[in-house]
Short mmCIF file of the C-alpha atoms (twelve columns), coordinates in Angstrom:
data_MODEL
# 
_entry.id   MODEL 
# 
loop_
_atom_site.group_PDB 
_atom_site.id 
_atom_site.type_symbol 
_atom_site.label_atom_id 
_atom_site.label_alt_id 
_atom_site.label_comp_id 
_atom_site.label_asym_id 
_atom_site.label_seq_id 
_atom_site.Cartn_x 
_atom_site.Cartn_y 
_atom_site.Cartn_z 
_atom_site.pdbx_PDB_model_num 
ATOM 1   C CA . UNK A 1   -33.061 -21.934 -31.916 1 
ATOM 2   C CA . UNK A 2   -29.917 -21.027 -33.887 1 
ATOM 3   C CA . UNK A 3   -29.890 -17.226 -32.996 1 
ATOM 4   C CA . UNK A 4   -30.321 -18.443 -29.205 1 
ATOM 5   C CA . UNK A 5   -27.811 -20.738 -29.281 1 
ATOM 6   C CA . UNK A 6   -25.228 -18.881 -31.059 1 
ATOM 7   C CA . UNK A 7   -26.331 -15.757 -28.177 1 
ATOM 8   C CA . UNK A 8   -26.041 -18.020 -25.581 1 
ATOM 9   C CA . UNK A 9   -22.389 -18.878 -27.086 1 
ATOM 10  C CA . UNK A 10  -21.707 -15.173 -27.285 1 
ATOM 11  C CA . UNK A 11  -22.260 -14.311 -24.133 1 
ATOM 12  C CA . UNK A 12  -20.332 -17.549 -22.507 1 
ATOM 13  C CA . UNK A 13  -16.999 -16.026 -24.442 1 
ATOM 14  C CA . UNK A 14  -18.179 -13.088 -23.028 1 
ATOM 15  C CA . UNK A 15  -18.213 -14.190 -19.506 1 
ATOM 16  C CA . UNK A 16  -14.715 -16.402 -20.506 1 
ATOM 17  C CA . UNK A 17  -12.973 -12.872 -21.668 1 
ATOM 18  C CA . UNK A 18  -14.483 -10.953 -18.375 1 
ATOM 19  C CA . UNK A 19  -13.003 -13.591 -16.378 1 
ATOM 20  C CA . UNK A 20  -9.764  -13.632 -18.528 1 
ATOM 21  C CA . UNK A 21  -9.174  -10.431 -17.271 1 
ATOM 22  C CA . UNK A 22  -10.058 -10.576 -13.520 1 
ATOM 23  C CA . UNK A 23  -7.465  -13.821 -13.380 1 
ATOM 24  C CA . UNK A 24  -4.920  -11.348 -15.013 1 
ATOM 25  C CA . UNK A 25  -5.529  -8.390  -12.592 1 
ATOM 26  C CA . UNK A 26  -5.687  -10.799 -10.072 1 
ATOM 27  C CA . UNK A 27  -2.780  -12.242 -10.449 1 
ATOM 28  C CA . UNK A 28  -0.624  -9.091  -10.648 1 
ATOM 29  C CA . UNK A 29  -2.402  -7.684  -7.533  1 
ATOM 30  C CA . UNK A 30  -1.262  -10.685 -5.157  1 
ATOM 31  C CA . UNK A 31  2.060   -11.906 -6.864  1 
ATOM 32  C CA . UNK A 32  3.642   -8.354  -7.769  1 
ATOM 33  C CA . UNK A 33  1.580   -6.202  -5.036  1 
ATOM 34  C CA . UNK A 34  0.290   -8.201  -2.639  1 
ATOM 35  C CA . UNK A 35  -0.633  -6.216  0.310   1 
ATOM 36  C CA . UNK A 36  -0.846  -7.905  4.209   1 
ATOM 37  C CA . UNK A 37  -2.371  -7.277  7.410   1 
ATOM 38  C CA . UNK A 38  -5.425  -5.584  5.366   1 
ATOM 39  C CA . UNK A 39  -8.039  -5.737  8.262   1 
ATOM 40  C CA . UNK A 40  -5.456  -3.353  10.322  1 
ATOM 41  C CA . UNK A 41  -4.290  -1.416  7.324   1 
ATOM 42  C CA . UNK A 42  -8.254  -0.552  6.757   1 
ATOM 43  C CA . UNK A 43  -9.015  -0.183  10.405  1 
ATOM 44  C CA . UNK A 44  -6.237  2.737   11.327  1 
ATOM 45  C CA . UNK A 45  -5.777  4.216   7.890   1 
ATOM 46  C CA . UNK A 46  -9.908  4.755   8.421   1 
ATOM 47  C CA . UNK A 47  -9.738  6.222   11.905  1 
ATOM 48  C CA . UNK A 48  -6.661  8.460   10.748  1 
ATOM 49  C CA . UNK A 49  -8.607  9.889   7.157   1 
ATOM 50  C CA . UNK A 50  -5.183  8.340   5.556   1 
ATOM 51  C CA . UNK A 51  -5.820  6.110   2.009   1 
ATOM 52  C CA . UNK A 52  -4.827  2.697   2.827   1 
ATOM 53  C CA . UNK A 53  -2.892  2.267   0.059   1 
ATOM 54  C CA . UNK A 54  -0.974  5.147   1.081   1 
ATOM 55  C CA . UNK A 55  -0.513  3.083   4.695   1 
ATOM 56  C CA . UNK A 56  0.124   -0.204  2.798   1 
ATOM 57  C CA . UNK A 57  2.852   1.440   0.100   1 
ATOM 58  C CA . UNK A 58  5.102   2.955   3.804   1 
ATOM 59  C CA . UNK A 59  4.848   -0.499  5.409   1 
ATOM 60  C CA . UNK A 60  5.792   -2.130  1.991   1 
ATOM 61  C CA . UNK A 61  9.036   -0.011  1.514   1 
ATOM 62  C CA . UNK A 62  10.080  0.536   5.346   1 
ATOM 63  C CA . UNK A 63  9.802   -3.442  6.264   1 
ATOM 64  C CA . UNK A 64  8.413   -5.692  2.881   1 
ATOM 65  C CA . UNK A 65  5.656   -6.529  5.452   1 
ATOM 66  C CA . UNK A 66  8.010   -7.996  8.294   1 
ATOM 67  C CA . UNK A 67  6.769   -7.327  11.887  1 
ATOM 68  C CA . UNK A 68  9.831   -8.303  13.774  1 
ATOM 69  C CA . UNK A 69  12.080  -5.899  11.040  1 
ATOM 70  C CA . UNK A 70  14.576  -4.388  12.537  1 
ATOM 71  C CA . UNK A 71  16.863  -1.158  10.979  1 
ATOM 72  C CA . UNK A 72  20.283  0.248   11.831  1 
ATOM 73  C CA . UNK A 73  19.123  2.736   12.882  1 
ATOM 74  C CA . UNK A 74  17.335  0.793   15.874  1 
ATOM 75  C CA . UNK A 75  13.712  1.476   14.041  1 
ATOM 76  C CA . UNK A 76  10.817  -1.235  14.894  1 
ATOM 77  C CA . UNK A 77  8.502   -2.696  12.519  1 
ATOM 78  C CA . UNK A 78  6.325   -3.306  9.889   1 
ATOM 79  C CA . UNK A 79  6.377   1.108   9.491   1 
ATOM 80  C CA . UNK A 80  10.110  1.025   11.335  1 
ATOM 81  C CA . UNK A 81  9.491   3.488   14.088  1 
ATOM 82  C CA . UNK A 82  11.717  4.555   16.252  1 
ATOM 83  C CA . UNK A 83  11.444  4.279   20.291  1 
ATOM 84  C CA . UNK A 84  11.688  8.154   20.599  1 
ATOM 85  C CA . UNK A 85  9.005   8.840   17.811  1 
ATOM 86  C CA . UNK A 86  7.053   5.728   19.926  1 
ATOM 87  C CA . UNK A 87  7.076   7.339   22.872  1 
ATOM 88  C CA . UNK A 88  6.541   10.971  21.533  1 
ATOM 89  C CA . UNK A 89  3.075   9.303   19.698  1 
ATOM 90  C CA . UNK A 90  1.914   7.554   23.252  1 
ATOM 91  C CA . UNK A 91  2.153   10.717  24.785  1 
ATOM 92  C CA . UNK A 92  -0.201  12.390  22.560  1 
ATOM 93  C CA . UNK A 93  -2.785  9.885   22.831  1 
ATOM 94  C CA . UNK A 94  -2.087  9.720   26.351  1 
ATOM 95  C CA . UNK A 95  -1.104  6.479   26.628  1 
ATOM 96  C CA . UNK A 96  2.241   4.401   28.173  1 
ATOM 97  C CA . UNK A 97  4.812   3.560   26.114  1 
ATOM 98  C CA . UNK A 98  6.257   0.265   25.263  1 
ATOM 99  C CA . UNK A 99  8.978   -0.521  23.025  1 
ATOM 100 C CA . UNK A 100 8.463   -4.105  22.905  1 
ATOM 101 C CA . UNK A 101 5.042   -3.848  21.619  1 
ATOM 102 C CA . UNK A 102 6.316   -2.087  18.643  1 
ATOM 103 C CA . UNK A 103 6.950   -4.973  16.493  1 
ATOM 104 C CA . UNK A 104 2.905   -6.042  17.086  1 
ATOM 105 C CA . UNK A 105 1.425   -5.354  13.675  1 
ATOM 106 C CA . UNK A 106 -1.900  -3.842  15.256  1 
ATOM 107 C CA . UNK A 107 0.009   -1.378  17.706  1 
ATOM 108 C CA . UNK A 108 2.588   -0.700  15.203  1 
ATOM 109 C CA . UNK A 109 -0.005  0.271   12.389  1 
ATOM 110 C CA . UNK A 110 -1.748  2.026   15.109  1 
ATOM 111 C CA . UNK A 111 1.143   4.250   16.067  1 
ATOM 112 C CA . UNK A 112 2.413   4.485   12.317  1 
ATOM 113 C CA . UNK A 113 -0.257  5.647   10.827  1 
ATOM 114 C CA . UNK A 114 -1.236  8.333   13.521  1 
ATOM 115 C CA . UNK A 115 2.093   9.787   12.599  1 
ATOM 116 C CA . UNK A 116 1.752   9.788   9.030   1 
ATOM 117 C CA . UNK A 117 -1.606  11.746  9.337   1 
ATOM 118 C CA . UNK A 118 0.220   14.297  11.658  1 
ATOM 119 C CA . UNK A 119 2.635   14.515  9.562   1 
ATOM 120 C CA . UNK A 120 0.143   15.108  6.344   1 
ATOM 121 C CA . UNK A 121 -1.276  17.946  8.328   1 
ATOM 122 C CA . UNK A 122 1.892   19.581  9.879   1 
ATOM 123 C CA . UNK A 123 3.227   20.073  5.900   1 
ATOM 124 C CA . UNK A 124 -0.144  19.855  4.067   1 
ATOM 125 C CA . UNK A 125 1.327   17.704  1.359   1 
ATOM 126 C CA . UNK A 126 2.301   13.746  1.200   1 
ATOM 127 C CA . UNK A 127 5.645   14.472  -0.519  1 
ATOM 128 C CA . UNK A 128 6.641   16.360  2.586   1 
ATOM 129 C CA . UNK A 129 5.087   13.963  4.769   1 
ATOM 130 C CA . UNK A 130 6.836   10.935  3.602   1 
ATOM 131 C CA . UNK A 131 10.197  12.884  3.213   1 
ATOM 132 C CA . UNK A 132 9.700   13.859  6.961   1 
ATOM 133 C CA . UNK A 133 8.817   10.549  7.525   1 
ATOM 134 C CA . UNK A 134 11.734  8.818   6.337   1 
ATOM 135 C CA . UNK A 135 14.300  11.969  7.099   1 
ATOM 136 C CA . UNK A 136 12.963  13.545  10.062  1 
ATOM 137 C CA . UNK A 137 10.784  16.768  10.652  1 
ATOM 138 C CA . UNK A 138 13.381  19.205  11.644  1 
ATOM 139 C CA . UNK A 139 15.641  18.398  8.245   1 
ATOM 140 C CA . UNK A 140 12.361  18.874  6.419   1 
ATOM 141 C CA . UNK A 141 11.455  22.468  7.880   1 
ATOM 142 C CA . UNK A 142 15.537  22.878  7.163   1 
ATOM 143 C CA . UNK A 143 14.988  22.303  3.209   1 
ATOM 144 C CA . UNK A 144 11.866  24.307  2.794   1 
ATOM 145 C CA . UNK A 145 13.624  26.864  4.326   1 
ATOM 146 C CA . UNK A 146 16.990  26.635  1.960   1 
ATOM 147 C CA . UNK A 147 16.290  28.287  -1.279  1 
ATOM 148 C CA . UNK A 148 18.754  25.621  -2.868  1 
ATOM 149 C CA . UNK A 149 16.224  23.148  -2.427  1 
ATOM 150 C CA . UNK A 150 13.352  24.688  -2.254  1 
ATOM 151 C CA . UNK A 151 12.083  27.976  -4.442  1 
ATOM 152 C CA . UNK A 152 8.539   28.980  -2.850  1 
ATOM 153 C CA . UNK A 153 9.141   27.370  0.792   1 
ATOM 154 C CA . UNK A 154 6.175   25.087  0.451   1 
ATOM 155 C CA . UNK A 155 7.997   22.094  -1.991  1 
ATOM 156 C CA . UNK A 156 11.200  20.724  -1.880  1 
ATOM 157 C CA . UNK A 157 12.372  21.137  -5.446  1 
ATOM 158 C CA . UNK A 158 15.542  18.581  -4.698  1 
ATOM 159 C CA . UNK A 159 16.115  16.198  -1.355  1 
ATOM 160 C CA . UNK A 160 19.660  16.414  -0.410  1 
ATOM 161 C CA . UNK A 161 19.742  12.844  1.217   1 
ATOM 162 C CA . UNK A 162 19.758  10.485  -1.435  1 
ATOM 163 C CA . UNK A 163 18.092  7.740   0.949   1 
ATOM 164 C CA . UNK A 164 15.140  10.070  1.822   1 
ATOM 165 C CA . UNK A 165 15.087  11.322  -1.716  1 
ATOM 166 C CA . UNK A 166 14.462  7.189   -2.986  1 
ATOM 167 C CA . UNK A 167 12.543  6.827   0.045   1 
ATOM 168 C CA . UNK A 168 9.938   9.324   -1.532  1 
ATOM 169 C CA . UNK A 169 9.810   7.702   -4.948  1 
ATOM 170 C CA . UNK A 170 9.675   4.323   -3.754  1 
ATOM 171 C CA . UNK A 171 6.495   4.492   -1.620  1 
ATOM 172 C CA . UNK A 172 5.032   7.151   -4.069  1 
ATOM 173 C CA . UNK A 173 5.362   4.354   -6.896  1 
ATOM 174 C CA . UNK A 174 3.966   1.655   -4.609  1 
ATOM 175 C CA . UNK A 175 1.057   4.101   -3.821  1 
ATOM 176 C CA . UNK A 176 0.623   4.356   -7.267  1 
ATOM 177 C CA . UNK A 177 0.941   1.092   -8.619  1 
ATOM 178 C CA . UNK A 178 -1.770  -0.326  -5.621  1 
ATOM 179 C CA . UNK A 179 -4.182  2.231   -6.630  1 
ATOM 180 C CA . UNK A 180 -3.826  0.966   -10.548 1 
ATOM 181 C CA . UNK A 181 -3.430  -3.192  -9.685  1 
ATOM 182 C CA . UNK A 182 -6.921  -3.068  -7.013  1 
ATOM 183 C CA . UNK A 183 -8.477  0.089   -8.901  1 
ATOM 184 C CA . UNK A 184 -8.859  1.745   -6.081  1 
ATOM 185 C CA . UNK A 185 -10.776 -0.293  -4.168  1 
ATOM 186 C CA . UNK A 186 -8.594  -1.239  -0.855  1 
ATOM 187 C CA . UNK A 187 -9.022  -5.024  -0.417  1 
ATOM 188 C CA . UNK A 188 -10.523 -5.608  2.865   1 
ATOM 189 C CA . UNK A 189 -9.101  -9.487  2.627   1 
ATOM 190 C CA . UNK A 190 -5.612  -10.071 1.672   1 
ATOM 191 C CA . UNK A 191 -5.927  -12.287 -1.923  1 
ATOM 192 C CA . UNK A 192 -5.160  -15.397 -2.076  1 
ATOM 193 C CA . UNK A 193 -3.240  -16.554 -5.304  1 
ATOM 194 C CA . UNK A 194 -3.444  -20.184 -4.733  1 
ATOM 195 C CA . UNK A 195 -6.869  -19.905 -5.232  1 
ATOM 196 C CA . UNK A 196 -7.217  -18.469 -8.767  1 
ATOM 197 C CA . UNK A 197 -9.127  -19.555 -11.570 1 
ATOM 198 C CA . UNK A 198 -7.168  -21.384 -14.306 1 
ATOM 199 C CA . UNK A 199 -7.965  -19.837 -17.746 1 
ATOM 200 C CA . UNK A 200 -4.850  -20.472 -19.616 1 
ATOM 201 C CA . UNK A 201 -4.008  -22.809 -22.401 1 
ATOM 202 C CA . UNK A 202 -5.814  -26.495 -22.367 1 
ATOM 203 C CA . UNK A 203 -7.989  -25.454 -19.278 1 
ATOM 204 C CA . UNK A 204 -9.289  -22.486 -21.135 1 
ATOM 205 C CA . UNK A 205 -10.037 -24.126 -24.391 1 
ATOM 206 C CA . UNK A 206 -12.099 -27.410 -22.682 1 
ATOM 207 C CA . UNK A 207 -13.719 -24.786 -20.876 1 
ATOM 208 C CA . UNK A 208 -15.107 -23.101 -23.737 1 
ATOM 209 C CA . UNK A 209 -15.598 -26.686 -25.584 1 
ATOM 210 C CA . UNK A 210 -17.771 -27.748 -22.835 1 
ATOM 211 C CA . UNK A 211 -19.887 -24.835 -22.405 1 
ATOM 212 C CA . UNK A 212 -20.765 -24.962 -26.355 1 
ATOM 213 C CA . UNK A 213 -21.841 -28.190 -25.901 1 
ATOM 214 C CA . UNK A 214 -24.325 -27.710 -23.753 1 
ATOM 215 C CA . UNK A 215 -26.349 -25.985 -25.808 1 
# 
């Protein structure tokens, strides 16, 4: 009876540790990178062959997840695109355009992500893409083109705009960091952190306490 209670034990501090570490990851995935609108997210970056977390990462630097964001530079929503880049996209899927609907998460994600993927095939690399992206095509082709910044015309060795160049690092870090936090598995439900488990200090100890005792 001793060896089964004290294996019985074992594997209860097993099951404590495992969960130990899912309240941890859990925690830093919805406080630090919490991602929103996942349903949409999933549903476009799917129909586009984009990673979401590559979607999620450009929505999280252009807007911080605000639909009704607004930028100088007179860009719309949660992935801040522009009326002329709108209407260019609604065209090609042979559709009317309508500025007003670009601060609707679902036809903004739509429209945003369609343009990332064209713009993932146009340069055949996501550095490229997400400079373009943030800087515009035609400045893009321009750098590739200008030995200065680029040395074999298919990378850009240096980004002469300083806003496009942090743009790049920015979403390429939050791309990176939501692969890491969610380990690679896009969450189809946006996490809810209120409703954690509670494993620290007095909680975890009575919990442990009480599950010896049963046995």
């Amino acid at each position: 009876m001793k060896i089964i209670r004290r294996l019985l034990i074992f594997v209860i501090l097993a099951i404590a540790v495992l969960s130990i570490v899912s309240f941890w990851l859990t925690s830093e995935a919805s406080e630090k990178y919490p991602i929103h609108y996942n349903e949409l997210i999933e549903k476009y970056a799917k129909e586009n062959k984009v990673d979401p977390f590559l979607v999620a990462a450009v929505i999280r630097v252009e807007s911080n997840y605000q639909p009704d964001a607004r930028s100088h530079m007179n860009a719309y929503g949660l992935m801040q695109i522009l009326p002329e880049t709108g209407e260019w996209i609604a065209g090609r899927l042979g559709e009317e355009f309508e500025v007003n609907k670009l601060t609707d998460p679902e036809y903004n994600i739509r429209y945003g992500t369609y343009y990332l993927r064209y713009l993932m095939d146009y340069f055949g690399r996501t550095q490229l893409a997400l400079a373009a992206y943030n800087g515009g095509l035609t400045n893009v082709n321009n750098w590739l083109n200008t030995p200065e910044y680029s040395k074999d015309g298919k990378t850009l060795d240096f980004i002469p705009f300083d806003e496009t160049n942090n743009y790049v690092k920015k979403v390429t870090d939050y791309y990176e960091n939501y692969q890491r936090v969610y380990h690679n598995q896009f969450p189809i439900k946006e996490i809810d952190s209120g409703n954690k488990l509670n494993f620290q200090g007095e909680n975890f100890k009575n919990f442990l306490l009480e599950s010896a005792n049963k046995f």
